[in-house]
N, CA, C and O atoms as a Maestro MAE file, in Angstrom:
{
 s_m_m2io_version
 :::
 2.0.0
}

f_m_ct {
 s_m_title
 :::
 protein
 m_atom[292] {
  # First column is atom index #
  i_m_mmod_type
  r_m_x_coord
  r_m_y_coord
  r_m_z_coord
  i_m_residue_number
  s_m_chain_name
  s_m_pdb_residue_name
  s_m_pdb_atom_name
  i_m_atomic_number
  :::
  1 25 0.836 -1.183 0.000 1 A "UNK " " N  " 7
  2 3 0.000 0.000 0.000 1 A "UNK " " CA " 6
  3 2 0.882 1.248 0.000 1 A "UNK " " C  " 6
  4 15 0.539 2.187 -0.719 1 A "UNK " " O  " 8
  5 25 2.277 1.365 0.938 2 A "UNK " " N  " 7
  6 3 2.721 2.067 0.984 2 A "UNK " " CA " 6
  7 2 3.503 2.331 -0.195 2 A "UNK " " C  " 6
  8 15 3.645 3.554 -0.214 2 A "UNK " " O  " 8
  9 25 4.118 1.795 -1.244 3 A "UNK " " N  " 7
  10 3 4.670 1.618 -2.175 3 A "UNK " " CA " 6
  11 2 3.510 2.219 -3.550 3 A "UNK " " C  " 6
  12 15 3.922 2.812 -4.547 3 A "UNK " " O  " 8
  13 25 2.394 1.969 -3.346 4 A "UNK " " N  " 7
  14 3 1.851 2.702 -4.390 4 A "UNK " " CA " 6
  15 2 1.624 4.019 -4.259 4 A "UNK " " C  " 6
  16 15 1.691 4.897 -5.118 4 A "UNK " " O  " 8
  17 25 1.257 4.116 -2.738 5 A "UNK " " N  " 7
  18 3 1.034 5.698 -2.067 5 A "UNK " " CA " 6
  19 2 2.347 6.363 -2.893 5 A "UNK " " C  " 6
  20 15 2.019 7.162 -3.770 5 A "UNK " " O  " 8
  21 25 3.966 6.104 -2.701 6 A "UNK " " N  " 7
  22 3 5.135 6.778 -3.042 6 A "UNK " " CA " 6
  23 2 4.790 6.625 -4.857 6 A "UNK " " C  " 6
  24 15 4.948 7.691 -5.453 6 A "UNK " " O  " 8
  25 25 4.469 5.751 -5.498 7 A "UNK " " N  " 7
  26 3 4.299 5.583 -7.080 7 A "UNK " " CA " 6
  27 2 3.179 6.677 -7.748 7 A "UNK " " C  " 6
  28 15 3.163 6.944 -8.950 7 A "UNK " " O  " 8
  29 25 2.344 7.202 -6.851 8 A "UNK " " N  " 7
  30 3 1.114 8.061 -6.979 8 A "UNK " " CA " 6
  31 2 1.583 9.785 -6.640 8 A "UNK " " C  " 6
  32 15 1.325 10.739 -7.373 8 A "UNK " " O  " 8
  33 25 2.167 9.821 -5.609 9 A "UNK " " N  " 7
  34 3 3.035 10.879 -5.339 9 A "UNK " " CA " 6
  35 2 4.315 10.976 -6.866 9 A "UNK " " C  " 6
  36 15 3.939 11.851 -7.646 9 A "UNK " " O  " 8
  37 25 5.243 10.478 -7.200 10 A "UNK " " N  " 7
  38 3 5.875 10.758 -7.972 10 A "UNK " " CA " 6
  39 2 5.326 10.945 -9.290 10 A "UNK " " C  " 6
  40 15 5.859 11.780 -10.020 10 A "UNK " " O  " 8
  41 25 4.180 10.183 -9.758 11 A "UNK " " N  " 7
  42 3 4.044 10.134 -10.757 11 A "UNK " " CA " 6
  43 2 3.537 12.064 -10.794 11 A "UNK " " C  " 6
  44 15 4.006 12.930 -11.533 11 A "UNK " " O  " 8
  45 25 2.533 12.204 -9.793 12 A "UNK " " N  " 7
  46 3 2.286 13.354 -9.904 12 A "UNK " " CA " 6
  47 2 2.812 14.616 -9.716 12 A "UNK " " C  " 6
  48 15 2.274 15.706 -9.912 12 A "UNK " " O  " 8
  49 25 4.377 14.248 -9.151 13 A "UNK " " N  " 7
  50 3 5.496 15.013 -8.769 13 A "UNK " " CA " 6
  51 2 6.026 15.662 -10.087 13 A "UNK " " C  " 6
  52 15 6.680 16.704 -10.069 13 A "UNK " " O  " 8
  53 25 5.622 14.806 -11.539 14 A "UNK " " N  " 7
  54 3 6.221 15.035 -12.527 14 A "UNK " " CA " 6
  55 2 5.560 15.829 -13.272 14 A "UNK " " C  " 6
  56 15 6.064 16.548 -14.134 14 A "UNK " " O  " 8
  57 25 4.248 15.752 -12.967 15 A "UNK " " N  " 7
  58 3 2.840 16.558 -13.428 15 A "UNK " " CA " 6
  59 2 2.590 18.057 -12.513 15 A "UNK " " C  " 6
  60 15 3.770 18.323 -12.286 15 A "UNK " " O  " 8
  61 25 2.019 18.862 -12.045 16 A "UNK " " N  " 7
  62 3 1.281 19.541 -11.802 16 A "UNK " " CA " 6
  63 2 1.578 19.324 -10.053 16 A "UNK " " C  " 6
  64 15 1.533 18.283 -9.397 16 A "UNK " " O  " 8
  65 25 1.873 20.644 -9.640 17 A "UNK " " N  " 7
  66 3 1.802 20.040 -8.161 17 A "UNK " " CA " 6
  67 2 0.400 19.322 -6.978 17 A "UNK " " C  " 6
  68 15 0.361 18.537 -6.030 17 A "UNK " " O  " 8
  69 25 -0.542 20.134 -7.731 18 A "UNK " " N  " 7
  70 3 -1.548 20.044 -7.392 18 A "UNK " " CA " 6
  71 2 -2.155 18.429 -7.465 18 A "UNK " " C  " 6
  72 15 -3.032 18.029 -6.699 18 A "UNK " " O  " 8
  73 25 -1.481 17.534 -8.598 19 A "UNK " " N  " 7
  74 3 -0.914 16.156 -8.715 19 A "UNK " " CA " 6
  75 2 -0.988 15.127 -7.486 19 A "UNK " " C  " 6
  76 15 -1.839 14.350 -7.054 19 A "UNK " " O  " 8
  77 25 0.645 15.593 -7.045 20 A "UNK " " N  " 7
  78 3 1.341 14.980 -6.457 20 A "UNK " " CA " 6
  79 2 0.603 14.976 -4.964 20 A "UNK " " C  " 6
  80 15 0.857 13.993 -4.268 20 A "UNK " " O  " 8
  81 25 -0.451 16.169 -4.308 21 A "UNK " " N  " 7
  82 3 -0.660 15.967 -3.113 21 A "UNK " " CA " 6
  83 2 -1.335 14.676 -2.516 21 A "UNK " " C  " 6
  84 15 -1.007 14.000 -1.541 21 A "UNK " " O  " 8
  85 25 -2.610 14.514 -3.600 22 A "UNK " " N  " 7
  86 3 -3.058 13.245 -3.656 22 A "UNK " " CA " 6
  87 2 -2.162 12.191 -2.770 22 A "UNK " " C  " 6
  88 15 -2.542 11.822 -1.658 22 A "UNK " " O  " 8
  89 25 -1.014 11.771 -3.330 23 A "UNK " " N  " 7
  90 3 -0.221 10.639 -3.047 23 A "UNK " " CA " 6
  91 2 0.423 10.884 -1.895 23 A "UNK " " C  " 6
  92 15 0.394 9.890 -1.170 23 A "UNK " " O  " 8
  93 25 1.101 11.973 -1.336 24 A "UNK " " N  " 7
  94 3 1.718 12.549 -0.563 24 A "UNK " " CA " 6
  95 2 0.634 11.843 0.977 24 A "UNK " " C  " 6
  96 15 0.770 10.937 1.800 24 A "UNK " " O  " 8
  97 25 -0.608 13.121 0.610 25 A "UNK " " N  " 7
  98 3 -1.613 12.564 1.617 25 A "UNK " " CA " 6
  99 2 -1.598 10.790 2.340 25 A "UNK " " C  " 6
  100 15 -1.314 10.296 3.431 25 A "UNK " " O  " 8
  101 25 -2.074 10.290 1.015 26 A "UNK " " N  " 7
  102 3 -2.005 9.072 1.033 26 A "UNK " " CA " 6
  103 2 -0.805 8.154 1.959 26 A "UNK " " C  " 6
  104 15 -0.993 7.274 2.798 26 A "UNK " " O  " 8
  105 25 0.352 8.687 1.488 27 A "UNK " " N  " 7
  106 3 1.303 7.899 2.381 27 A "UNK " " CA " 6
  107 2 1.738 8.683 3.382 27 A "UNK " " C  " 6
  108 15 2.740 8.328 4.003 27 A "UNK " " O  " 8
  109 25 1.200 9.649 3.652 28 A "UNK " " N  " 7
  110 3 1.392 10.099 5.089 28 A "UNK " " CA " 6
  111 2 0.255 9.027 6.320 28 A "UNK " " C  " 6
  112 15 0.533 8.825 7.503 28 A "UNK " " O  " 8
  113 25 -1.045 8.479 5.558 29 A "UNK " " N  " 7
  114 3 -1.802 8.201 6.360 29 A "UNK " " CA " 6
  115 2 -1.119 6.881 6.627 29 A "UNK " " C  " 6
  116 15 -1.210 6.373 7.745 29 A "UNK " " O  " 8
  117 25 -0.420 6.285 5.630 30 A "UNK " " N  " 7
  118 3 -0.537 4.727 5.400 30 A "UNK " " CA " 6
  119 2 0.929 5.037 6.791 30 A "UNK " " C  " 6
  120 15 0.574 4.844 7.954 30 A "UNK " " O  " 8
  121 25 2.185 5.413 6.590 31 A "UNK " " N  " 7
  122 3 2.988 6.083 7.245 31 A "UNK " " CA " 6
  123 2 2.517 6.006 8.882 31 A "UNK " " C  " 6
  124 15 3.035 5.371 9.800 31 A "UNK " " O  " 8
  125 25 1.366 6.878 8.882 32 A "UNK " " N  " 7
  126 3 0.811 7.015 10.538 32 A "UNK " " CA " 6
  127 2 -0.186 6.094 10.696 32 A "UNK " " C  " 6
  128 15 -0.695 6.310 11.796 32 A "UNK " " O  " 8
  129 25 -0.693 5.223 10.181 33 A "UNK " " N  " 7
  130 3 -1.219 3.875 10.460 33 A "UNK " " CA " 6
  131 2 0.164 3.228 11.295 33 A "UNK " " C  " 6
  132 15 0.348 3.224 12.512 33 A "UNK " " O  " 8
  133 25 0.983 2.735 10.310 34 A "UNK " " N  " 7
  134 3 2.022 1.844 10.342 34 A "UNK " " CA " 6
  135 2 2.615 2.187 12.087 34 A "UNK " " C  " 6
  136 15 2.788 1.399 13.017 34 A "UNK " " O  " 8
  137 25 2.788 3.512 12.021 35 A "UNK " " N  " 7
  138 3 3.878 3.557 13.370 35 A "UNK " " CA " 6
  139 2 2.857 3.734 15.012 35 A "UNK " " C  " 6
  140 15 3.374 3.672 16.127 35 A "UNK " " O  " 8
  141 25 1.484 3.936 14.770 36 A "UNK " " N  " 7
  142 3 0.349 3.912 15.653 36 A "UNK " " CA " 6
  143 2 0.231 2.103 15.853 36 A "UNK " " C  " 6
  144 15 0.556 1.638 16.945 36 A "UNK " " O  " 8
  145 25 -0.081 1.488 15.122 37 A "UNK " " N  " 7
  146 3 -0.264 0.175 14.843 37 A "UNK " " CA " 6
  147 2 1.638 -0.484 15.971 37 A "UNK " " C  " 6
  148 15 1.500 -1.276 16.902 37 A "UNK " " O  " 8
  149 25 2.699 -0.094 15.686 38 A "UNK " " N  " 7
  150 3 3.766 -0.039 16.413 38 A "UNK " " CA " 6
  151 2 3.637 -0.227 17.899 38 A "UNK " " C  " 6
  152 15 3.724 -1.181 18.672 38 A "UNK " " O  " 8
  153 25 3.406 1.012 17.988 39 A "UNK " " N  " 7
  154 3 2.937 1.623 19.673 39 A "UNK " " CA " 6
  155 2 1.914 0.514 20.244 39 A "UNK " " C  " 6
  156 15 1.920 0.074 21.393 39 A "UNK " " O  " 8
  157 25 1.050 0.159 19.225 40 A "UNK " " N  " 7
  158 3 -0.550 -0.453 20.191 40 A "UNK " " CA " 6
  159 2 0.383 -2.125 20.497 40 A "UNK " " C  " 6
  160 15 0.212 -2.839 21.485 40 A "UNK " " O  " 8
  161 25 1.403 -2.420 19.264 41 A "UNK " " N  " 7
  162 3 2.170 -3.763 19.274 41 A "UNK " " CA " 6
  163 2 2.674 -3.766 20.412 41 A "UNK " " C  " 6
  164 15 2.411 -4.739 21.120 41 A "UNK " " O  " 8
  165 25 3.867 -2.312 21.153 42 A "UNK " " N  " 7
  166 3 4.739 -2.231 22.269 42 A "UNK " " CA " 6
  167 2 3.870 -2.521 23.543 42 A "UNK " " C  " 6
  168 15 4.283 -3.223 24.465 42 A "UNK " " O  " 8
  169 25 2.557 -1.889 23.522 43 A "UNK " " N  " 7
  170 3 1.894 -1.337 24.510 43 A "UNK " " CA " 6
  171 2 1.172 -3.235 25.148 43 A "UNK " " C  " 6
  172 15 1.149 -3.683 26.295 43 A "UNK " " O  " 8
  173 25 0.719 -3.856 23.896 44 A "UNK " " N  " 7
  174 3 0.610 -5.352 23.642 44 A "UNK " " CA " 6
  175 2 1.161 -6.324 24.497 44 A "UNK " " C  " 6
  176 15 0.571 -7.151 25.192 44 A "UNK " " O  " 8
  177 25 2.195 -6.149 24.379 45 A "UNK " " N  " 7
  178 3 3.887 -6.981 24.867 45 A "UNK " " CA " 6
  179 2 4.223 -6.248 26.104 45 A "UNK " " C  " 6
  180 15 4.979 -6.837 26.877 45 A "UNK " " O  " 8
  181 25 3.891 -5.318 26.367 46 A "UNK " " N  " 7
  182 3 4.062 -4.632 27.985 46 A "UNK " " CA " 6
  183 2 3.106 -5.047 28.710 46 A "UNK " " C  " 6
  184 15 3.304 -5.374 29.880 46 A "UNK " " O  " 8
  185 25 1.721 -5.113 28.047 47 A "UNK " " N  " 7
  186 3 0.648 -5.552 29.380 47 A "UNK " " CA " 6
  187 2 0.986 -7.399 29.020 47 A "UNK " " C  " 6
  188 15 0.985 -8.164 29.984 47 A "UNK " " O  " 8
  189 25 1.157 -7.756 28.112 48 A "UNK " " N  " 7
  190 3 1.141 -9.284 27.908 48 A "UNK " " CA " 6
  191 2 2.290 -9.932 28.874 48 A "UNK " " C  " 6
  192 15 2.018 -11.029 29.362 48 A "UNK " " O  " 8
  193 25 3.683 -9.279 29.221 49 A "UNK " " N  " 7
  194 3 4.904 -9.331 30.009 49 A "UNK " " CA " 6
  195 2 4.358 -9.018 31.666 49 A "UNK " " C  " 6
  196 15 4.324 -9.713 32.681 49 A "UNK " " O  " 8
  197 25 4.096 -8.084 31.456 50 A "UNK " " N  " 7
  198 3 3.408 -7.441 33.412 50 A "UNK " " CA " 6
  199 2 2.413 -7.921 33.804 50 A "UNK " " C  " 6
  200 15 2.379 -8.585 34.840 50 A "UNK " " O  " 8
  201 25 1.342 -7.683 33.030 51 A "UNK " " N  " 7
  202 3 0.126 -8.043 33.885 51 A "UNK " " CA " 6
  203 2 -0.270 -9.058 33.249 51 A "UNK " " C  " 6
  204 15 -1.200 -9.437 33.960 51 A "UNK " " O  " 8
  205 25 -0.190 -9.934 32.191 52 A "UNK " " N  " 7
  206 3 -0.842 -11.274 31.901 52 A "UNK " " CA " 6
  207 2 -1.890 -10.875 31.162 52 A "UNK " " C  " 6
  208 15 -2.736 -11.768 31.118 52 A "UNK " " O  " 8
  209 25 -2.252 -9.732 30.449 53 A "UNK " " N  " 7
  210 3 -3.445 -9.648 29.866 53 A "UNK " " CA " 6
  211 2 -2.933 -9.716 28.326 53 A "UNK " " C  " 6
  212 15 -1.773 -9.731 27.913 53 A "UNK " " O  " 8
  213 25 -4.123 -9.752 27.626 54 A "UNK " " N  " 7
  214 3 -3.938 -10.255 25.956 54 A "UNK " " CA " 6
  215 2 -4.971 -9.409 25.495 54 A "UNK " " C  " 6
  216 15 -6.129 -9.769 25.706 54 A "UNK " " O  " 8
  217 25 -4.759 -8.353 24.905 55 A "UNK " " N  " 7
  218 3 -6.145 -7.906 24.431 55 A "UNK " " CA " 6
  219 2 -5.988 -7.832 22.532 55 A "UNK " " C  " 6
  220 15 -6.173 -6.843 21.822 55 A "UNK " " O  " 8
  221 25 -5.673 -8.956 22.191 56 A "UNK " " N  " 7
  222 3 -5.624 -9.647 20.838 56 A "UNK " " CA " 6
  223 2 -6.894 -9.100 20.267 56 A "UNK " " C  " 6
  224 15 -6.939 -8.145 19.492 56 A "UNK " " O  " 8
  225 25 -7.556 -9.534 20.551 57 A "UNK " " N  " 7
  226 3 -8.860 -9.489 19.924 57 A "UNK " " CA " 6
  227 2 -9.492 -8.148 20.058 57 A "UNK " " C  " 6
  228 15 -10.415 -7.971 19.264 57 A "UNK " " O  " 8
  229 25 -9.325 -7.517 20.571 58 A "UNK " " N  " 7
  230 3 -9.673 -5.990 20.616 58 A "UNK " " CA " 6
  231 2 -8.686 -5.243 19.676 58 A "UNK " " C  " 6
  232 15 -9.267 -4.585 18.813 58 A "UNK " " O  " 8
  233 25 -7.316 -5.191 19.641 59 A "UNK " " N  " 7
  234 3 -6.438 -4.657 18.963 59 A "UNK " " CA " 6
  235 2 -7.003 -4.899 17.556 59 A "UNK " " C  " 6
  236 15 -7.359 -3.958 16.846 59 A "UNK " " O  " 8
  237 25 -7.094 -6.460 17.086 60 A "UNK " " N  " 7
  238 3 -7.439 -6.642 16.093 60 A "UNK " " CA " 6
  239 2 -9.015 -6.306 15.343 60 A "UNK " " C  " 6
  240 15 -9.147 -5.994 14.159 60 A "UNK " " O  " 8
  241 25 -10.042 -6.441 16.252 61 A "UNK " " N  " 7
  242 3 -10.830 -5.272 16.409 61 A "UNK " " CA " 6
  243 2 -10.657 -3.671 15.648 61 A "UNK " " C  " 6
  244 15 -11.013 -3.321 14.523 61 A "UNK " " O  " 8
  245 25 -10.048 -2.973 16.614 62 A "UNK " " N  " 7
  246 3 -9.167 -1.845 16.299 62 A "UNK " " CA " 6
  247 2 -8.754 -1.859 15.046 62 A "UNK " " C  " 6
  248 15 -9.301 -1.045 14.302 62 A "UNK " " O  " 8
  249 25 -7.924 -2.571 14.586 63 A "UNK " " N  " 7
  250 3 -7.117 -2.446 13.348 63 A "UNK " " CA " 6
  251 2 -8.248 -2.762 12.227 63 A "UNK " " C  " 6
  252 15 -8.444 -1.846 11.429 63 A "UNK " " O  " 8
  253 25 -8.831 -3.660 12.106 64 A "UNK " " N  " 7
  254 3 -9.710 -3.302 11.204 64 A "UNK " " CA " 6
  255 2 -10.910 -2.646 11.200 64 A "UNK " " C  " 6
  256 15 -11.799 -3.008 10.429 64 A "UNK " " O  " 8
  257 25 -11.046 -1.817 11.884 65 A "UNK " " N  " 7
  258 3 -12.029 -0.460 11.698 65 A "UNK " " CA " 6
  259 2 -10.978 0.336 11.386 65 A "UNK " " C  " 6
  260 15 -11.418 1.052 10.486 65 A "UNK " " O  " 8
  261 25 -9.721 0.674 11.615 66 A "UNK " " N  " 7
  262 3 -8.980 1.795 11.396 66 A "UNK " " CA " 6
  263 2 -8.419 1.453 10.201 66 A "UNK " " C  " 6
  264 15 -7.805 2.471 9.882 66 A "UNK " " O  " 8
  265 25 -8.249 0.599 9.307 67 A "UNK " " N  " 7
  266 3 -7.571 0.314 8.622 67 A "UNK " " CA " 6
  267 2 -8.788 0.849 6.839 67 A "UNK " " C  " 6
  268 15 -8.504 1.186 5.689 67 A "UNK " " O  " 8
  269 25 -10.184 0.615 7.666 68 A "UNK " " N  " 7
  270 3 -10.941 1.408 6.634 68 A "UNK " " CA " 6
  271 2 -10.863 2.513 5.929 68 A "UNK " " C  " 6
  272 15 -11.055 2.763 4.739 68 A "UNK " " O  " 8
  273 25 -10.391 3.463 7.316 69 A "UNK " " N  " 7
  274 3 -10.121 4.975 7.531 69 A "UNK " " CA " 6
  275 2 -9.290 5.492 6.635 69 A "UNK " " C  " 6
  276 15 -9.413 6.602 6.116 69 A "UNK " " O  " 8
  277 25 -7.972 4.285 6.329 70 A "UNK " " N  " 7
  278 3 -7.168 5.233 5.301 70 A "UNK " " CA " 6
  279 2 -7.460 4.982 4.104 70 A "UNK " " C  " 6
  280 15 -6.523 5.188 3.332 70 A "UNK " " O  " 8
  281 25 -8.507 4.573 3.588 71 A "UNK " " N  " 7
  282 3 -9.386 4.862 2.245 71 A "UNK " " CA " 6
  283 2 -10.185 6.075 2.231 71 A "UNK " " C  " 6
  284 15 -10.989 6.260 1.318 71 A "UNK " " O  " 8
  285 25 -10.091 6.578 2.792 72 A "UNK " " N  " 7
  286 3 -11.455 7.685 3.025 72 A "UNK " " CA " 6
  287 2 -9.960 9.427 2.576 72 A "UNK " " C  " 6
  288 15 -9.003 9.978 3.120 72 A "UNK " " O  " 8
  289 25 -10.688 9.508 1.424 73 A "UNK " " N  " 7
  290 3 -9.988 10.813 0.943 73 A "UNK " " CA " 6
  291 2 -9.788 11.905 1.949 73 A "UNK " " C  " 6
  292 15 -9.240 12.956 1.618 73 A "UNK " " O  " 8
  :::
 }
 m_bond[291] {
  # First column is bond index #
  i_m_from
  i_m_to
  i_m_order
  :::
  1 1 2 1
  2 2 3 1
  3 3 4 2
  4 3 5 1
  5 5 6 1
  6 6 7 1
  7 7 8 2
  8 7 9 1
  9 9 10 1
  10 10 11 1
  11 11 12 2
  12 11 13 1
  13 13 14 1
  14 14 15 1
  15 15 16 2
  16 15 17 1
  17 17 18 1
  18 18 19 1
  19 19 20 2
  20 19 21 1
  21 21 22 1
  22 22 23 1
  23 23 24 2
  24 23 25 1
  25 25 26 1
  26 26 27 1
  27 27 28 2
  28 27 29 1
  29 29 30 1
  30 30 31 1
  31 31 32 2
  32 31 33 1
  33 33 34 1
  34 34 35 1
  35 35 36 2
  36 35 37 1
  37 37 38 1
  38 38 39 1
  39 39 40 2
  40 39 41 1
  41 41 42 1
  42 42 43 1
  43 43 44 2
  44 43 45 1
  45 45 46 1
  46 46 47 1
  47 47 48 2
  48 47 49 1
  49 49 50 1
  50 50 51 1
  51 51 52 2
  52 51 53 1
  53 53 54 1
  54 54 55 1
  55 55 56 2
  56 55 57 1
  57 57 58 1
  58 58 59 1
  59 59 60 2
  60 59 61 1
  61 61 62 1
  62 62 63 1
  63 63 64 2
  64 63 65 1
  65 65 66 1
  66 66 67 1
  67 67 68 2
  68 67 69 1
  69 69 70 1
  70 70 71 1
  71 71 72 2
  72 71 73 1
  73 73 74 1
  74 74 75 1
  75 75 76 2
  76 75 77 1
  77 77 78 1
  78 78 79 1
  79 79 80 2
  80 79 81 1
  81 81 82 1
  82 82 83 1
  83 83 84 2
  84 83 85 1
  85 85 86 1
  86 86 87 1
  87 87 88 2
  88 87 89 1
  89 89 90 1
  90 90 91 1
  91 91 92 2
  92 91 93 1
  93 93 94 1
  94 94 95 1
  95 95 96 2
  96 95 97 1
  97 97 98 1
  98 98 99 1
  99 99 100 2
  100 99 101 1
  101 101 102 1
  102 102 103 1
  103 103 104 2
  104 103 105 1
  105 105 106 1
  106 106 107 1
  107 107 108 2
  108 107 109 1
  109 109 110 1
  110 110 111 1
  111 111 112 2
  112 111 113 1
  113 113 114 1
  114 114 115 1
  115 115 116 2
  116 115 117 1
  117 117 118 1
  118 118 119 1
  119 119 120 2
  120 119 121 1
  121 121 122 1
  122 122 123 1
  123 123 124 2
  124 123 125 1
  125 125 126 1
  126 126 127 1
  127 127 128 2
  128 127 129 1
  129 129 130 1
  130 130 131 1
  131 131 132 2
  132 131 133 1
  133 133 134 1
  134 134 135 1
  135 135 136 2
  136 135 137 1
  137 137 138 1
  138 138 139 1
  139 139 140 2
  140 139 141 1
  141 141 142 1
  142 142 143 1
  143 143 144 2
  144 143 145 1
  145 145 146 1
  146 146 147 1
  147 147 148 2
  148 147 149 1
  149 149 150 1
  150 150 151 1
  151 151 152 2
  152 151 153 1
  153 153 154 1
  154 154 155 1
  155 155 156 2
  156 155 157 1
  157 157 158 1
  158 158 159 1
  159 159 160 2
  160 159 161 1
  161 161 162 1
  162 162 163 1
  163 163 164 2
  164 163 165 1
  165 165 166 1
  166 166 167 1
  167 167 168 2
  168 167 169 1
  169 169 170 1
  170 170 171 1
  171 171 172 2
  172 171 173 1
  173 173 174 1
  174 174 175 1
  175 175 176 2
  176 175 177 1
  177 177 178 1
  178 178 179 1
  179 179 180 2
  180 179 181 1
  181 181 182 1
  182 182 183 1
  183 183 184 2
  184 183 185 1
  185 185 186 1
  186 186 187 1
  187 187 188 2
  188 187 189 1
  189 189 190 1
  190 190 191 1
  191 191 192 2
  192 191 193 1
  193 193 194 1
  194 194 195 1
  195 195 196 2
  196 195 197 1
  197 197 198 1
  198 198 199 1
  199 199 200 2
  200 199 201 1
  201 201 202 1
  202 202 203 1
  203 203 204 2
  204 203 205 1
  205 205 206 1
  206 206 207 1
  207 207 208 2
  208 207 209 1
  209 209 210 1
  210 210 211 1
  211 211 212 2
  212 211 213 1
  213 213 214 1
  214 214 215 1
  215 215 216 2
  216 215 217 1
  217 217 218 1
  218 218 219 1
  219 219 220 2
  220 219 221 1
  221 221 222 1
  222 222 223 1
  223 223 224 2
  224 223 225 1
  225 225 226 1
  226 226 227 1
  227 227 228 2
  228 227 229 1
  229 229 230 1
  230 230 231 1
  231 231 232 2
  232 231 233 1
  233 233 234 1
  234 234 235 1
  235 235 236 2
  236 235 237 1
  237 237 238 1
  238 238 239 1
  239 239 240 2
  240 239 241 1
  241 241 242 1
  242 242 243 1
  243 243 244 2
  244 243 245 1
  245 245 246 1
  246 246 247 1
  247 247 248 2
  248 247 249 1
  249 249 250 1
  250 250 251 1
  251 251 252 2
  252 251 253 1
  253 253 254 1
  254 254 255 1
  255 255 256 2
  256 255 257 1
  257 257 258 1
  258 258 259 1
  259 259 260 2
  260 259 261 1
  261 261 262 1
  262 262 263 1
  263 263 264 2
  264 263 265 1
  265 265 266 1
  266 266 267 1
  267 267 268 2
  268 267 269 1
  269 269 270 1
  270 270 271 1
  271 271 272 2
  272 271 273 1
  273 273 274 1
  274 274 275 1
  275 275 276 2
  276 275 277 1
  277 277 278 1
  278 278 279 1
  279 279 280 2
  280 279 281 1
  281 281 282 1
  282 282 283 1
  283 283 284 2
  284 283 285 1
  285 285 286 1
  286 286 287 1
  287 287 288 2
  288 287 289 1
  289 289 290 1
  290 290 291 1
  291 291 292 2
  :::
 }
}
């Protein structure tokens, strides 16, 4: 995903600036998915290590409702 986001940005980098934001946007979201999605992994493995809890199924939950979001212009 992220790889087309950067292919959509350049192509329009070559065109018109007004182009290129499109793509830019795009992999900024895919970008702040990726490193949010990170954090919820760390945060995962800290309560899974300390306190014994697993909240798998909620995260994953989470991720696919949010993962809708970065379709939405």
């Amino acid at each position: 995903v992220y790889l087309v986001a950067r292919q959509k940005y350049f192509v329009g980098y070559m065109g018109q600036t007004s182009q290129s934001t499109p793509g830019y946007q795009f992999g900024k979201r895919v970008l702040s998915f990726l490193f949010l999605m990170c954090i919820v992994g760390i945060f995962n493995l800290l309560l899974v290590r300390y306190f014994g809890n697993d909240f798998k199924d909620t995260v994953e939950t989470i991720t696919t409702a949010a993962s809708a979001l970065l379709l939405i212009p």
